[in-house]
C-alpha positions in Angstrom: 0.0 0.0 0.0 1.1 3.3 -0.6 0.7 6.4 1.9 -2.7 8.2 1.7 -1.8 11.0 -0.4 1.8 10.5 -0.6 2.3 13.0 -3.1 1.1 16.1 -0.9 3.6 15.0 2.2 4.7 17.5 4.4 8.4 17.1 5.8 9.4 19.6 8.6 13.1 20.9 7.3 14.0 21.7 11.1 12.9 18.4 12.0 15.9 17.3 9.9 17.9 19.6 10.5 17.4 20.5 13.9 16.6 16.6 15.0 17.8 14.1 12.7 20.9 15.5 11.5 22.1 17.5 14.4 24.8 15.7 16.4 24.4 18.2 19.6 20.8 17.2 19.9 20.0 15.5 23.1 17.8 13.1 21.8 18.9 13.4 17.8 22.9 13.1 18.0 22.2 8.8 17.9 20.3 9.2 14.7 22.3 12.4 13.0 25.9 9.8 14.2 24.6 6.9 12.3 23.3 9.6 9.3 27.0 10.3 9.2 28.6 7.0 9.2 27.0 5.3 6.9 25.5 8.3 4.2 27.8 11.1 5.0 24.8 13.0 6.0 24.7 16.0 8.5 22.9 19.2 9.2 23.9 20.8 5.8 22.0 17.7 3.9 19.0 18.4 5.8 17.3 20.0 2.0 18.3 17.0 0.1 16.9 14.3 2.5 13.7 15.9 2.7 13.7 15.9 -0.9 14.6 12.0 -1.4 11.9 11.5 1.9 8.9 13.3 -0.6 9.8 11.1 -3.6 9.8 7.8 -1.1 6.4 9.4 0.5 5.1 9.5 -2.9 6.4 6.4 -4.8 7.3 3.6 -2.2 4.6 1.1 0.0 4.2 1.5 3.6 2.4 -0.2 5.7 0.1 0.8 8.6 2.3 0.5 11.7 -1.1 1.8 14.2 -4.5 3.5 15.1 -4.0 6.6 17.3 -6.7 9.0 18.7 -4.3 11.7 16.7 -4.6 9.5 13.4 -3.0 6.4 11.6 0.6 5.8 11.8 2.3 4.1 9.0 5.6 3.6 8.7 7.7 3.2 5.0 11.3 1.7 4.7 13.1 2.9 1.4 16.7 2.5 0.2 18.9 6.1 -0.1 21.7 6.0 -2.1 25.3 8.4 -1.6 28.7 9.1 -2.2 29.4 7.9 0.7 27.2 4.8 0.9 24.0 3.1 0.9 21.4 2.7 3.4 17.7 1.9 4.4 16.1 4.6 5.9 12.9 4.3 8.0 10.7 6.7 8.1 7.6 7.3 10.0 4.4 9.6 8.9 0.9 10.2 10.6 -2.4 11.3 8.8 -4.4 13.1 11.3 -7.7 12.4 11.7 -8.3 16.4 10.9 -6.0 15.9 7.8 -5.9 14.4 4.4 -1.6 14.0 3.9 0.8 12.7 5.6 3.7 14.4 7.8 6.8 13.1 8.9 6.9 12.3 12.4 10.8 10.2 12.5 13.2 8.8 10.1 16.5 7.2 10.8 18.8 4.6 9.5 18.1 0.7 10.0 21.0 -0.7 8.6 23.4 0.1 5.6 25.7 -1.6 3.1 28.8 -0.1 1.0 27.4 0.7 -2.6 
């Protein structure tokens, strides 16, 4: 199944960049280290990941990961591609009940390879 709507998903830049990506982040330096290590990703990528996250939003299957009372969770695994290697990235969206789209709620690396 694809996501409801993939093609009008919303991804937060500072999430990325402020989050994902940003080693000094309490609760983001795990995810933005293993960004690093294995795509050569940091703060300054944070415009091209969102990028490669809408094409996966609107192009690769997810599946439903959960009911809340703020909407259905899904959650949508994709291979990313750099210079500096390859990795599958997992990547979490809600549609709000209130809301016809998705929007990014996390995304991180599950595991990588060398290209």
């Amino acid at each position: 199944m694809k996501l409801p709507n993939g093609n009008r998903a919303v991804v937060d830049i500072t999430k990325l960049r402020d989050y994902c990506l940003n080693p000094l982040h309490e609760d983001g330096k795990h995810k933005a280290r293993v960004f690093a290590a294995a795509l050569g990703l940091g703060r300054a990528g944070a415009e091209w990941l969102r990028e490669r996250l809408l094409e996966a939003a609107a192009s690769q299957p997810a599946v439903v990961a959960s009911e809340t009372r703020f909407g259905r969770l899904y959650v949508l695994d994709f291979w990313l591609t750099t210079a500096s290697g390859s990795a599958v990235v997992r990547s979490g969206w809600i549609v709000r009940h209130s809301e016809a789209f998705p929007r990014l709620t996390t995304c991180y690396v599950t595991r990588s390879a060398t290209p």
